[in-house]
DOZAPA-300636 format. One record per residue: residue number from 1; residue in one letter; z, y, x of N, C-alpha, C in turn. Coordinates in steps of 0.001 Angstrom, whole numbers, plus 524288, in hexadecimal, padded with zeros to 5 digits. Layout:
BEGIN
- i_aa_n.c3_n.c2_n.c1_ca.c3_ca.c2_ca.c1_c.c3_c.c2_c.c1
- NUM_A_Z_Y_X_Z_Y_X_Z_Y_X $
...
//
This chain:
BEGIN
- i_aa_n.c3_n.c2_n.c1_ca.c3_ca.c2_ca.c1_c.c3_c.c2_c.c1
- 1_X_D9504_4C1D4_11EDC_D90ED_4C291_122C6_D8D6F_4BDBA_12307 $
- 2_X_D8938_4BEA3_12409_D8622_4B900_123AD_D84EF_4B791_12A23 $
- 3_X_D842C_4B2A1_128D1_D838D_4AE61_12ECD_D7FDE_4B34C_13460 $
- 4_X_D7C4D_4B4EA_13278_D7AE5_4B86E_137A2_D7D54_4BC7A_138ED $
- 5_X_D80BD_4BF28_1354E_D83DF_4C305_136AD_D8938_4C2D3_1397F $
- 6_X_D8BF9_4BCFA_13896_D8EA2_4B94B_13BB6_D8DE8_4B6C9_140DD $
- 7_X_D8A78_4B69D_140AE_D876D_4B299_14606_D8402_4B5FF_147CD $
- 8_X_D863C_4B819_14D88_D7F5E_4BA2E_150C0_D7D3B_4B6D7_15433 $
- 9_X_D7CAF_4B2A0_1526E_D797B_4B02B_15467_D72E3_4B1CA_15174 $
- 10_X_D6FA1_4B0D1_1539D_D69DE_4B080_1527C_D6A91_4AC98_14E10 $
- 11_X_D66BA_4AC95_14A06_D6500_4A995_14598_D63D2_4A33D_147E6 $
- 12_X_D6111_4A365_14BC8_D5EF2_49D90_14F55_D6395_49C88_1520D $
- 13_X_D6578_49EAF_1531C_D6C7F_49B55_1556D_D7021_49881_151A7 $
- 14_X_D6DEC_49C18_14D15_D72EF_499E4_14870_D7103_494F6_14592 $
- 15_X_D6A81_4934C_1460A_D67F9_48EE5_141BB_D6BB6_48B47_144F4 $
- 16_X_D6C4C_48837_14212_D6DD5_48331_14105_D6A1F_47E80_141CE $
- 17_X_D6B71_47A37_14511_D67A4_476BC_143DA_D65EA_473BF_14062 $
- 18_X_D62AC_471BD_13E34_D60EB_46F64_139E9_D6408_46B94_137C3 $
- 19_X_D65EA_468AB_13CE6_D688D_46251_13C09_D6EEF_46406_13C56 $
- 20_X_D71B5_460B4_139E7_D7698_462A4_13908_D797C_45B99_138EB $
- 21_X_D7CA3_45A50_13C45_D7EDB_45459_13B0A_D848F_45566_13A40 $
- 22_X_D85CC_45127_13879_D8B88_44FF4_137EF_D9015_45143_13D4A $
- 23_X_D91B0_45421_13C55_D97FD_45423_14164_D936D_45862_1448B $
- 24_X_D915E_459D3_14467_D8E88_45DF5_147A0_D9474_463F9_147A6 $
- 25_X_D95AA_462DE_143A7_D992F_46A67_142CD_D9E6D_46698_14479 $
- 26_X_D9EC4_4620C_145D6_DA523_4603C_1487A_DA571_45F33_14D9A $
- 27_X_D9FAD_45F4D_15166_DA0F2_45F5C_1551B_DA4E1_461AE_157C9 $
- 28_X_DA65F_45E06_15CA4_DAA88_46367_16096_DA867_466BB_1647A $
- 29_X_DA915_46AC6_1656D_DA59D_47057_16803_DA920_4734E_16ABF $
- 30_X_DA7B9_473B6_16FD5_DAC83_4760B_1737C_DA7DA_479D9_17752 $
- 31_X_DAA00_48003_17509_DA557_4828C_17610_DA814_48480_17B47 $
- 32_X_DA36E_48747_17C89_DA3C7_48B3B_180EA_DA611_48902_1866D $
- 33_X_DA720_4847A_186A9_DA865_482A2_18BDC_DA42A_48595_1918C $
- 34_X_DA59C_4875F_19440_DA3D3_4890A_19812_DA10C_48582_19C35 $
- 35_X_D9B9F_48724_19D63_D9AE8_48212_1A214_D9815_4844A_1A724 $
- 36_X_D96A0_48978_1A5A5_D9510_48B50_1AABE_D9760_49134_1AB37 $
- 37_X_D990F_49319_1AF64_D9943_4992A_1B052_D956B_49BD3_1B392 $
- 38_X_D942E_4A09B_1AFA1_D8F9A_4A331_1B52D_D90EC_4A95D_1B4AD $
- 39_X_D8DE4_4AB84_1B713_D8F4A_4B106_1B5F7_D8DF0_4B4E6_1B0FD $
- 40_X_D8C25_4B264_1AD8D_D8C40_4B3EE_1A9A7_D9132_4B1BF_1A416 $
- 41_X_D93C1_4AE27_1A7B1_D98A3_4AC9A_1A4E6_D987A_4A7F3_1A488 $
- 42_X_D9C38_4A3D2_1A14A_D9D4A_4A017_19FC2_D990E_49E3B_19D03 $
- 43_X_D9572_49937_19D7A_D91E8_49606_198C4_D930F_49256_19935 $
- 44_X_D95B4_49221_191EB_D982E_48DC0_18FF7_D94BC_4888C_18BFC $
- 45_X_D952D_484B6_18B07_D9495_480F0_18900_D969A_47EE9_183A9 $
- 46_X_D94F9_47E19_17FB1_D97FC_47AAC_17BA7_D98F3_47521_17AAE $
- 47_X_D9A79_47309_17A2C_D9B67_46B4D_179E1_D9B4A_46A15_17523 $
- 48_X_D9851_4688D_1734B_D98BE_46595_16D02_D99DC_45FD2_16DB0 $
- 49_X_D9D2E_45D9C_16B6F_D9F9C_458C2_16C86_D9FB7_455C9_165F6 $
- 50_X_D9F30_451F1_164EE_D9EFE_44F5F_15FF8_DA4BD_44F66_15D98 $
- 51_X_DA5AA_45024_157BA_DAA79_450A0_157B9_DADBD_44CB0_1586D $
- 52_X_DAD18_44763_1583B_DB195_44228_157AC_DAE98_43F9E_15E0F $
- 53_X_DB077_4418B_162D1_DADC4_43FA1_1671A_DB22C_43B67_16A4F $
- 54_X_DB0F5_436A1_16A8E_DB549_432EB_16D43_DB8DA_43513_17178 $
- 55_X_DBD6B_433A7_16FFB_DC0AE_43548_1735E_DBF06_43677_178A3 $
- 56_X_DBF8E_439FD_17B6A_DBD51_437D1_182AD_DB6E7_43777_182EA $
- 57_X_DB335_438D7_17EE3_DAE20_436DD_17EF8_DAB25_43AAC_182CA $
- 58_X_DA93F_43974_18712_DA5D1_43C30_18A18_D9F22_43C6C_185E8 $
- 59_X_D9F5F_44016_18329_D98F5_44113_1820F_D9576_44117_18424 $
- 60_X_D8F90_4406F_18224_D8C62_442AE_183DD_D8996_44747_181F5 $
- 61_X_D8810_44936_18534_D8569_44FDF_183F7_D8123_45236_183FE $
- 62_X_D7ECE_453EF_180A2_D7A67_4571F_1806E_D7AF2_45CD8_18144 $
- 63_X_D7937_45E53_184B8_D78E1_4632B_185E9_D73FD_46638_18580 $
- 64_X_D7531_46BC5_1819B_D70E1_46DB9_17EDB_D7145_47332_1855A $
- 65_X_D6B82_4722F_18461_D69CA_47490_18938_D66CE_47A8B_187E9 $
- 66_X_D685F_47DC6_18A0D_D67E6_48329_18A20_D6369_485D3_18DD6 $
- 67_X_D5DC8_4872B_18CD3_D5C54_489CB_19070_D5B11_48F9E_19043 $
- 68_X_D5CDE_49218_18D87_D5D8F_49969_18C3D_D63E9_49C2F_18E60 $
- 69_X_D620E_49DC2_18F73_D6745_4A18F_190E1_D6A47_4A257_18BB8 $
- 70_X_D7074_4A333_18BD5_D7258_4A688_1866C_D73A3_4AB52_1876F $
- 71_X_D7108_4ACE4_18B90_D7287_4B3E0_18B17_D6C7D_4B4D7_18800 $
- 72_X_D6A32_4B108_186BA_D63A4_4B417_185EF_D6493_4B329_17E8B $
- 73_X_D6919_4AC69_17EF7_D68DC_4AB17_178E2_D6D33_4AD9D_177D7 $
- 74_X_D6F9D_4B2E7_1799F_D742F_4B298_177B7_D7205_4B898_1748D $
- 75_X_D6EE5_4B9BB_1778C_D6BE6_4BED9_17582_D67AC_4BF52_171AC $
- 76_X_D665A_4B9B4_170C4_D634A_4B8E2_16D58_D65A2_4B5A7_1686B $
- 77_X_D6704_4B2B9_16921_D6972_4B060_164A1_D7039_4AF77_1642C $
- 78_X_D6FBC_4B35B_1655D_D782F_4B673_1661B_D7A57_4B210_16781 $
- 79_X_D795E_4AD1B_16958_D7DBA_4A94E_16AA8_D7A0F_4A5F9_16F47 $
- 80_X_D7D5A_4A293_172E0_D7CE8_4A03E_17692_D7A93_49C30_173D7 $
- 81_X_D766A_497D5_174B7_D74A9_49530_1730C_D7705_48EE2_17180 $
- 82_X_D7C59_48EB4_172DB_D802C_48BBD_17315_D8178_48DB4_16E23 $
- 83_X_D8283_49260_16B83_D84D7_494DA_16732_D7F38_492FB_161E1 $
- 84_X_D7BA9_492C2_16360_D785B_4917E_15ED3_D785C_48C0A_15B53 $
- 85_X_D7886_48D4C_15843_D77FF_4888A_1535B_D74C8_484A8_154CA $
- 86_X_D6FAF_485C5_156F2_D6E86_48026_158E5_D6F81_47E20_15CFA $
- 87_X_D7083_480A8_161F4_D7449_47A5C_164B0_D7971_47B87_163B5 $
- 88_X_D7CBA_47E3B_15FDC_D8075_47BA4_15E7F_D7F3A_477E1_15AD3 $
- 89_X_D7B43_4772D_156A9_D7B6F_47326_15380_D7A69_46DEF_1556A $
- 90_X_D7589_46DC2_15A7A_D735E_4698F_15E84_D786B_4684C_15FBB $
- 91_X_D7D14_46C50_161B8_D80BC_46916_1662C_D8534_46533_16170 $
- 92_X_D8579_46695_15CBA_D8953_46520_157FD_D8686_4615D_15740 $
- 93_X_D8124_45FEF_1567F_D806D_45C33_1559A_D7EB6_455BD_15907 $
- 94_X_D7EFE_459A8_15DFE_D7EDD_45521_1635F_D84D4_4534F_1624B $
- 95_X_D89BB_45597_1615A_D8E05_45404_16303_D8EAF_450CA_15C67 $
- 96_X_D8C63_45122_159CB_D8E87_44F3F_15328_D8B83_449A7_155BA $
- 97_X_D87D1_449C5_15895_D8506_44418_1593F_D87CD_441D4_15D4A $
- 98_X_D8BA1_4431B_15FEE_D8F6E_44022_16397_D9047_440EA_16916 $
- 99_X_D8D34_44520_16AB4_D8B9B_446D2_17090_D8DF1_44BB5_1707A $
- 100_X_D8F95_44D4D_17539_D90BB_454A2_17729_D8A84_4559C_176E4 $
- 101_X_D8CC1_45B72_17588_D8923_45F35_17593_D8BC7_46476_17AEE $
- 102_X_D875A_4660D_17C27_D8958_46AF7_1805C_D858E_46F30_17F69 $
- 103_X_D8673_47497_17CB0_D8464_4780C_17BCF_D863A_47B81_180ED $
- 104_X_D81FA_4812A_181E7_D85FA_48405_186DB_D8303_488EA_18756 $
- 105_X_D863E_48C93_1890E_D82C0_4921C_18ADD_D815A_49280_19087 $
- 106_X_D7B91_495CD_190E1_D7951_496FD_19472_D7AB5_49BF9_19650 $
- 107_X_D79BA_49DA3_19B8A_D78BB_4A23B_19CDD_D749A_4A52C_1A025 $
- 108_X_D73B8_4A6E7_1A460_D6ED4_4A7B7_1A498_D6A42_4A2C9_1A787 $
- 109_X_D6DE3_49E5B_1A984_D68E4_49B1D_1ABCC_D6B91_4960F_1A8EE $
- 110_X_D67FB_4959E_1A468_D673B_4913D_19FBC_D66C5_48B32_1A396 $
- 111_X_D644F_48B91_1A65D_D6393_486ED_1AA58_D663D_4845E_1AD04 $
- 112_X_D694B_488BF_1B0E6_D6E47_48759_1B511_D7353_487C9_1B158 $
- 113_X_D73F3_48A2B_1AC47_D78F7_4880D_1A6A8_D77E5_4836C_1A6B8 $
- 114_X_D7280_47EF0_1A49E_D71D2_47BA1_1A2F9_D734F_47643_1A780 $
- 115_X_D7404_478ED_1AC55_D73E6_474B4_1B176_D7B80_4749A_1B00F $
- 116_X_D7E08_478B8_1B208_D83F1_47BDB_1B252_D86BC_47784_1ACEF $
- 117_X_D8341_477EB_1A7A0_D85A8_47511_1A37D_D8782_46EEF_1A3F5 $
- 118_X_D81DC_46DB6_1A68F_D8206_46828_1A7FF_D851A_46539_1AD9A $
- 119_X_D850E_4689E_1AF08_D8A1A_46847_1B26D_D8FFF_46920_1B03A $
- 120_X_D9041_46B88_1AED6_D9459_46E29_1ACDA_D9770_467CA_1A7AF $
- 121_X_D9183_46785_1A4D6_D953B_462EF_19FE2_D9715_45E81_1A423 $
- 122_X_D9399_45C53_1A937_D9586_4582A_1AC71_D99FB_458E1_1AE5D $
- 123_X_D9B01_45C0B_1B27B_DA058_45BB3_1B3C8_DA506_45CE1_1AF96 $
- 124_X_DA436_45EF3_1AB10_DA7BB_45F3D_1A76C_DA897_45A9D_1A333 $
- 125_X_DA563_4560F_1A353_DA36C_452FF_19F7A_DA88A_450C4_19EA6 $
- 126_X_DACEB_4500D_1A0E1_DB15E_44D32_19F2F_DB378_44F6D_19B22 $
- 127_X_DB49A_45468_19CEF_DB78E_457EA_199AE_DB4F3_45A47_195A8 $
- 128_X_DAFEF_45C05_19462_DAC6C_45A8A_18E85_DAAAC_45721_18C9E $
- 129_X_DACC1_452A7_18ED3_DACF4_44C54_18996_DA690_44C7F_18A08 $
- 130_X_DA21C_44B36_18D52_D9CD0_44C32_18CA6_D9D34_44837_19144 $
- 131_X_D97BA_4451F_19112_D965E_44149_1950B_D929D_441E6_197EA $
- 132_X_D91AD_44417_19DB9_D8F3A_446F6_1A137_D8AA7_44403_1A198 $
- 133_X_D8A2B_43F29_19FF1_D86AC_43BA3_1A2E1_D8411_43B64_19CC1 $
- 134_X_D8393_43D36_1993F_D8292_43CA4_19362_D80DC_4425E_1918A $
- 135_X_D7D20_444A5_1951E_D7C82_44A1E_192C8_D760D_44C1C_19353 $
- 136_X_D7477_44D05_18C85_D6EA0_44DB6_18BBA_D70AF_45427_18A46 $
- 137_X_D69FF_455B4_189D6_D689C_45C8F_188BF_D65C1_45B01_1830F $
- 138_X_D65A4_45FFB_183DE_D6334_462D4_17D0D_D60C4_46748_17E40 $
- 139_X_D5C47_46814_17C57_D5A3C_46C99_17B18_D5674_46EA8_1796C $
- 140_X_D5588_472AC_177C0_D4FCD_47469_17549_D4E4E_47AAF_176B8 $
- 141_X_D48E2_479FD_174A3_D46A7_47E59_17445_D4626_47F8B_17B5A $
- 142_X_D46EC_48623_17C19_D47F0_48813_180AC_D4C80_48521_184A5 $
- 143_X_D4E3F_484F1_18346_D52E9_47F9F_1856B_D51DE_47ABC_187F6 $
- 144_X_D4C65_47A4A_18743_D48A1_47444_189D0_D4902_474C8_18E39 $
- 145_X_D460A_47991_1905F_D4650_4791A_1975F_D4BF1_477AC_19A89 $
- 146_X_D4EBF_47D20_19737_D538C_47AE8_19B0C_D54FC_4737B_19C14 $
- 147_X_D55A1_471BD_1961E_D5832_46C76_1964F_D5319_469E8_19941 $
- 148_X_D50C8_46A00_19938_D4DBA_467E0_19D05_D4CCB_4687D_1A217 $
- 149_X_D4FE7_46C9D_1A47B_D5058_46E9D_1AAD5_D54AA_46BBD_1AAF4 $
- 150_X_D58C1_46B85_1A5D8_D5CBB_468BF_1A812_D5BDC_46157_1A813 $
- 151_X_D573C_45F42_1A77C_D58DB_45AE3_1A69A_D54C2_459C8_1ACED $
- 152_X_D510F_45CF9_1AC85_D4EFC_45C3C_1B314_D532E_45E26_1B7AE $
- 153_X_D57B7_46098_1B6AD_D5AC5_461CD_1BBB2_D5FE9_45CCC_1BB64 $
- 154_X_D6086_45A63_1B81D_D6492_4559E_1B61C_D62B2_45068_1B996 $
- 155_X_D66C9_44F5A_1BD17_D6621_44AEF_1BFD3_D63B4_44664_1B923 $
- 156_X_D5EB9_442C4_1BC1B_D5CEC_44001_1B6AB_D6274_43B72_1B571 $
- 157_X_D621E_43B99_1B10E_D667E_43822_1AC97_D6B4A_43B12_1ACC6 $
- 158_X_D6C32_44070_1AECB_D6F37_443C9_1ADFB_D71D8_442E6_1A8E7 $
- 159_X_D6D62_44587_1A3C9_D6AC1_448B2_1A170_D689C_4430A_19DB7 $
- 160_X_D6989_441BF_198CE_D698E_43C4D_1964E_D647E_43CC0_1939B $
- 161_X_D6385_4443B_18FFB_D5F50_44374_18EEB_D5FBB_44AC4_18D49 $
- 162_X_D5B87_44BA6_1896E_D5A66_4505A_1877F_D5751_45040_182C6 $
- 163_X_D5A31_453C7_17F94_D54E7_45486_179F7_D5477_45A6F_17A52 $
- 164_X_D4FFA_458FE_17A44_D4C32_46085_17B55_D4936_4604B_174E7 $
- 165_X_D4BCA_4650D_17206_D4907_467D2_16ABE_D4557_46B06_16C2E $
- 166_X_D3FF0_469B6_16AE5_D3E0E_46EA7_16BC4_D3E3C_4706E_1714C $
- 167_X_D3CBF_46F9A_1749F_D3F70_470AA_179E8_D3A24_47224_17BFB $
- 168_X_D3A3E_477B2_18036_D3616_478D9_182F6_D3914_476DC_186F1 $
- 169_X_D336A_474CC_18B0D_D356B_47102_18EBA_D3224_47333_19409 $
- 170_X_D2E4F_4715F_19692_D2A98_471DF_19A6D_D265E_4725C_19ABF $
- 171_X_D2506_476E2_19EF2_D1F39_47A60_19E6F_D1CE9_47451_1A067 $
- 172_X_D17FE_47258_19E39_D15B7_46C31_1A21B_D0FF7_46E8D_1A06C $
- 173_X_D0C30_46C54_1A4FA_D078D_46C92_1A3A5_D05CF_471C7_1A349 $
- 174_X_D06A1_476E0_1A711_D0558_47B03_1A755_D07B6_47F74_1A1C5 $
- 175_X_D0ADA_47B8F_19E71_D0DC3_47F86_199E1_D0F6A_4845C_19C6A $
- 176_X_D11CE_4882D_19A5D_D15A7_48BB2_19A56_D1A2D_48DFA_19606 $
- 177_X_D17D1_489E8_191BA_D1ACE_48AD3_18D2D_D2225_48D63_18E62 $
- 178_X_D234E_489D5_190CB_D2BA3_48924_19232_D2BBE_48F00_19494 $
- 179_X_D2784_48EB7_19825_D2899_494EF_19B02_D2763_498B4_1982C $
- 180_X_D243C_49849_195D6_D228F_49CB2_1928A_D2840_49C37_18E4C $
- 181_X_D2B00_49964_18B43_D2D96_49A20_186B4_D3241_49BE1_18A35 $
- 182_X_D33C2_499C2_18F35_D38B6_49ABF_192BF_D377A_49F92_19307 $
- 183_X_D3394_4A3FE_19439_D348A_4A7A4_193EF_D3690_4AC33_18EA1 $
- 184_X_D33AE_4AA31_18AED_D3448_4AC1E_18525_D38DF_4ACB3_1842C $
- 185_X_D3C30_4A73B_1831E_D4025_4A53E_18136_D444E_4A575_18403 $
- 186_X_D4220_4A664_18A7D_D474C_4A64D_18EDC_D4BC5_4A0E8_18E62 $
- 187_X_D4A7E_49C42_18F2A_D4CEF_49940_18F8A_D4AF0_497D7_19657 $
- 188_X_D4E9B_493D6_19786_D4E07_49205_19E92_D4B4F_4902C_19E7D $
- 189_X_D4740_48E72_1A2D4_D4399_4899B_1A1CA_D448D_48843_1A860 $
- 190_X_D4855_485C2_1AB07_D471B_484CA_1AF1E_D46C6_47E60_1AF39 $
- 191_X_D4414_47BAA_1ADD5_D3F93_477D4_1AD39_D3A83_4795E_1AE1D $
- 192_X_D3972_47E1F_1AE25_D3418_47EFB_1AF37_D31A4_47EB3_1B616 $
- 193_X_D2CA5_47DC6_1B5B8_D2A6F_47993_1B968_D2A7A_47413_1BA26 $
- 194_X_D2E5E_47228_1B6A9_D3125_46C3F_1B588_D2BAB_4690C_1B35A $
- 195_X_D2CCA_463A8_1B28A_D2A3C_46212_1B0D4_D2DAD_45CA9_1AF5B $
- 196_X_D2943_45995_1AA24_D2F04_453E1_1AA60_D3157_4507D_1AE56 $
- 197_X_D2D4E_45164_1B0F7_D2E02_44D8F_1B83D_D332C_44E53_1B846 $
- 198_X_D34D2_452E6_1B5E4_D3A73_455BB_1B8E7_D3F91_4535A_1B5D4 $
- 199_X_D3D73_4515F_1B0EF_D41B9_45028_1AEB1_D435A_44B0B_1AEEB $
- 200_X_D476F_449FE_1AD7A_D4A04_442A0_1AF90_D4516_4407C_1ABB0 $
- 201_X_D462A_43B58_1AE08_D424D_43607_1ABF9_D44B8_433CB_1A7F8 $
- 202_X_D49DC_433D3_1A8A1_D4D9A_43137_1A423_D5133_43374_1A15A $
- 203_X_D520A_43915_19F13_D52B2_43A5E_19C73_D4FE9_43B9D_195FB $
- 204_X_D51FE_43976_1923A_D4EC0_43A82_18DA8_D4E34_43ED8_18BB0 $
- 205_X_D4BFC_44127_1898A_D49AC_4452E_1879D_D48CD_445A8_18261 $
- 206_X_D491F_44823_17E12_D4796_44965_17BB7_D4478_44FDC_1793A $
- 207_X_D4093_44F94_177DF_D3E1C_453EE_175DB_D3BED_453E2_16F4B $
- 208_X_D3E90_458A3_16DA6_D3D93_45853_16755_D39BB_45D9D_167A3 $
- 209_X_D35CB_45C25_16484_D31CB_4609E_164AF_D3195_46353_15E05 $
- 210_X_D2FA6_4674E_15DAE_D30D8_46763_1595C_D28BE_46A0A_15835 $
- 211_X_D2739_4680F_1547A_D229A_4683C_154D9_D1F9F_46BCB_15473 $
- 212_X_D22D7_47146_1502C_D21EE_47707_15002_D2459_478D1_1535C $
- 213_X_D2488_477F2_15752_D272E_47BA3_15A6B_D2404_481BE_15CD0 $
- 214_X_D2599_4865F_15BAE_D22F6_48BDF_15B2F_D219A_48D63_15F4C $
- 215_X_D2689_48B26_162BB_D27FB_48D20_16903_D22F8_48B6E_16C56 $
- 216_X_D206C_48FC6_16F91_D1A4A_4901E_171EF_D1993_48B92_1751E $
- 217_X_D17C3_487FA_17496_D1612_483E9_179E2_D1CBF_47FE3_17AFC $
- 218_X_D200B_47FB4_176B4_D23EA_47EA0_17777_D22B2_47743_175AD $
- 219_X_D1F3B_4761B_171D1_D1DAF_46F09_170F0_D19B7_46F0E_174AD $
- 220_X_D15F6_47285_17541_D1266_470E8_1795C_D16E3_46ED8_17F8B $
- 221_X_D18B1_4724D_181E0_D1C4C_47101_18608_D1F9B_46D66_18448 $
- 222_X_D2159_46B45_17F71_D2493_466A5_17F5A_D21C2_46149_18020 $
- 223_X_D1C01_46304_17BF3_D17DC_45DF8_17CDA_D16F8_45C01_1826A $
- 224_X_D156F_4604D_1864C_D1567_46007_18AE2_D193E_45C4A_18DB2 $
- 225_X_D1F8C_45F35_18CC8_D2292_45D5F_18FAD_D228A_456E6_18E29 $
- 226_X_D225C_453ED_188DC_D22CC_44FCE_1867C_D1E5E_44CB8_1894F $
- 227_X_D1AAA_44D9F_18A80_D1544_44AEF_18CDF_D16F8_4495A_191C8 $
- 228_X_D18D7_44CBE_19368_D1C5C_44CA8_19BA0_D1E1B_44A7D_19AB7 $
- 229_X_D2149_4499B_1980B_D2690_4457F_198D3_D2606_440E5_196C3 $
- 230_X_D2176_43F82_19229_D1F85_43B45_190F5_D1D1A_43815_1962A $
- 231_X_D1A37_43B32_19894_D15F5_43996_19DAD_D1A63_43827_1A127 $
- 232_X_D1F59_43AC9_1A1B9_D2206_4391B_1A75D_D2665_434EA_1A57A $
- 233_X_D2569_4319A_19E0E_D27E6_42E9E_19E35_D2EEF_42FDC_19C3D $
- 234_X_D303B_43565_19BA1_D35A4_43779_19A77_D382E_43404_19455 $
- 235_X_D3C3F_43228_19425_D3E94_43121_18FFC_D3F1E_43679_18AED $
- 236_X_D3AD4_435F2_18988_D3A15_43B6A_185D4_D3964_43A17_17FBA $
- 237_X_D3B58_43C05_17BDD_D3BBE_43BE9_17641_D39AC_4411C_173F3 $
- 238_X_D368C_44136_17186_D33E2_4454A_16DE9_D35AD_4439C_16921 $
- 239_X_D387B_449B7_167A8_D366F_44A45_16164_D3584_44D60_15F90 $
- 240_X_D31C7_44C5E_15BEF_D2B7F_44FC8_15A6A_D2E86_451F4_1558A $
- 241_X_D2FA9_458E2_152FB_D3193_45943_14EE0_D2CFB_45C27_14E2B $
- 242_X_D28A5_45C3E_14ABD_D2335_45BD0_1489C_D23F1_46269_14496 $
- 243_X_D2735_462E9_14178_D2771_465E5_13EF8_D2B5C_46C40_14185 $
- 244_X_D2DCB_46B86_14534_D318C_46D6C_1468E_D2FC0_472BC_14A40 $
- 245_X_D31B5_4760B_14991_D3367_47AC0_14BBA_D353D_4793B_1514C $
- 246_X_D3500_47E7C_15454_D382E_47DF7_1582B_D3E44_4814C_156C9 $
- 247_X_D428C_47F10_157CF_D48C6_47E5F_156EB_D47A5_47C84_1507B $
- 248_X_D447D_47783_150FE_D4578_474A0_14A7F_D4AF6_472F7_14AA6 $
- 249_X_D4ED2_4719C_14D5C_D5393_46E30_14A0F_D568E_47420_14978 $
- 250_X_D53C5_479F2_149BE_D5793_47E49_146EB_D5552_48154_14272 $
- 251_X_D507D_4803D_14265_D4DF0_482C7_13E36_D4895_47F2B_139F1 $
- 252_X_D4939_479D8_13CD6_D469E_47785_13A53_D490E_47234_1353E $
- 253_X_D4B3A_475CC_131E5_D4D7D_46FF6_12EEA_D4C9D_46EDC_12BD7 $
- 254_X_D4BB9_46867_12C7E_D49C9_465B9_12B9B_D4ABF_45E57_12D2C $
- 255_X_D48E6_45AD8_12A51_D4C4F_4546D_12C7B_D4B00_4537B_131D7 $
- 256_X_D44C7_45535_1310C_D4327_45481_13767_D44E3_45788_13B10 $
- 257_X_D4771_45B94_13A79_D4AA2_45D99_13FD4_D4F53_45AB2_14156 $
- 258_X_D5073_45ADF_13AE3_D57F6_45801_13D1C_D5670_452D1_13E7D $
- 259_X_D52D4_45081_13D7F_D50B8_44965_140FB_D507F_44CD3_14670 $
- 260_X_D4E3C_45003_14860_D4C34_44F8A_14D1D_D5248_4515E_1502E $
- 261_X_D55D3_453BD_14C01_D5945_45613_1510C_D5CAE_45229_15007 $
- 262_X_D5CA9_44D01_14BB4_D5F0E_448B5_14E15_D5DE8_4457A_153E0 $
- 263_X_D58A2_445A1_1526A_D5606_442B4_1582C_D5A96_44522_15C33 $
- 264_X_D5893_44978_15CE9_D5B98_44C4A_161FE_D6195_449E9_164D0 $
- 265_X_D6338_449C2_15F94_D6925_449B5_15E73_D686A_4426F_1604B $
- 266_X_D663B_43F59_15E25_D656F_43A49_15EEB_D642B_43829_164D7 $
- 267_X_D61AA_43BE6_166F3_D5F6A_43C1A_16C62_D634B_43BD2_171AD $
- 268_X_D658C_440B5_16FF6_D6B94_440F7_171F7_D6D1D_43E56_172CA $
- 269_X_D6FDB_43BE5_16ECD_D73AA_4371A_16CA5_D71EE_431B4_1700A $
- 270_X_D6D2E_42FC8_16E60_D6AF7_42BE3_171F2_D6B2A_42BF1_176F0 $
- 271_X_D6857_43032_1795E_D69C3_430AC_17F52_D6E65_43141_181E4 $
- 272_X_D7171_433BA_17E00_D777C_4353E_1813A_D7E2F_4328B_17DB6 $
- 273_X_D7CF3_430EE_17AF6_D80DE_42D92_178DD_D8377_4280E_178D0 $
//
């Protein structure tokens, strides 16, 4: 039988990311841990942990941030978005670079999961070897707003830092771009009405743009957001990928992707290690 007749997952769940490092397939991975209950059942979490981690070592963690429902991705691309090849490959290769990773499923309010999670890794932080006071986000694409509602509702220095791929972010300057694609695409956007005022002063930031990006008003609204936050002074890092697609580190390969999704990976590391 061949690979699609095996796997129902969607074709875009199964790519692979471009970049591939060493000890990425030895990480340790302790799936399905449970962290919130609602009435639609149990939503669980995965832990990617580096494989040779010091005895007793409290990590630090990146947590890849979710803003779509998986009853919407589960119908569309047969698996929970935790189940897809690219943030499983993102979370293998956060933990091959020395940090936890936390992948997790949604259910119907992507927003109040993303608050429940972060609660949830704190009071548990002893007992998942992860360091509460040592914990950045990840995310891209449709996934921008949320991590960004979550870093404006995060008491400031919560929250160490964030790298946003490709990331639609905030309607500014009479846009409507986020609302308009939030409806299309159905991801959360409750950041909207926000503005950077809203977000901490001292958290770093990063934003990777990718320069073809297809998605409607999706660099215009990033240019935007990058100008705000230049003007109000935010600890912010751009990087410009000139040739790139939007989801380049899954379909764009090439040296200059796997440089840029080192950055990412480097970004991390610096802020939270």
């Amino acid at each position: 039988m061949t690979e699609t007749e095996t796997d129902p997952r969607h074709e875009m769940a199964r790519r692979k990311l471009v970049y591939q490092a060493p000890g990425a397939e030895a990480v340790i991975v302790r799936r399905d841990l449970e962290y919130r209950t609602t009435d639609d059942g149990a939503l669980t979490m995965d832990l990617y942990r580096p494989p040779d981690p010091p005895a007793g070592a409290r990590l630090p963690l990146v947590v890849f941030v979710i803003g779509f429902s998986d009853l919407g991705a589960q119908a569309y691309f047969g698996c929970k978005f935790k189940e897809m090849e690219s943030f499983i490959g993102w979370a293998r290769l956060t933990a091959a670079s020395g940090l936890a990773a936390i992948t997790y499923s949604t259910g119907k309010q992507p927003a109040a999961d993303a608050g429940a999670l972060l609660r949830h890794l704190r009071e548990n932080a002893a007992s998942l070897g992860i360091d509460e006071n040592r914990i950045g986000l990840w995310a891209c694409s449709g996934h921008g707003p949320n991590a960004l509602s979550v870093l404006m509702r995060e008491a400031p220095g919560d929250l160490k830092c964030a790298a946003l791929c490709y990331p639609l972010l905030l309607d500014l300057d009479g846009s409507t771009s986020v609302a308009e694609a939030s409806r299309t695409f159905r991801f959360v956007n409750p950041a909207a009405g926000k503005s950077v005022d809203d977000l901490p002063s001292d958290t770093p930031m990063l934003l990777v743009r990718a320069g073809q990006d297809e998605i409607p008003g999706l660099n215009a609204t990033l240019d935007r957001f990058l100008a705000a936050a230049v003007r109000r002074n935010l600890p912010i890092t751009l990087v410009n990928h000139p040739t790139a697609p939007h989801a380049f580190d899954l379909v764009h390969d090439s040296d200059a992707s796997r440089r840029v999704i080192r950055q990412v990976l480097t970004f991390l590391q610096l802020h939270l290690a």
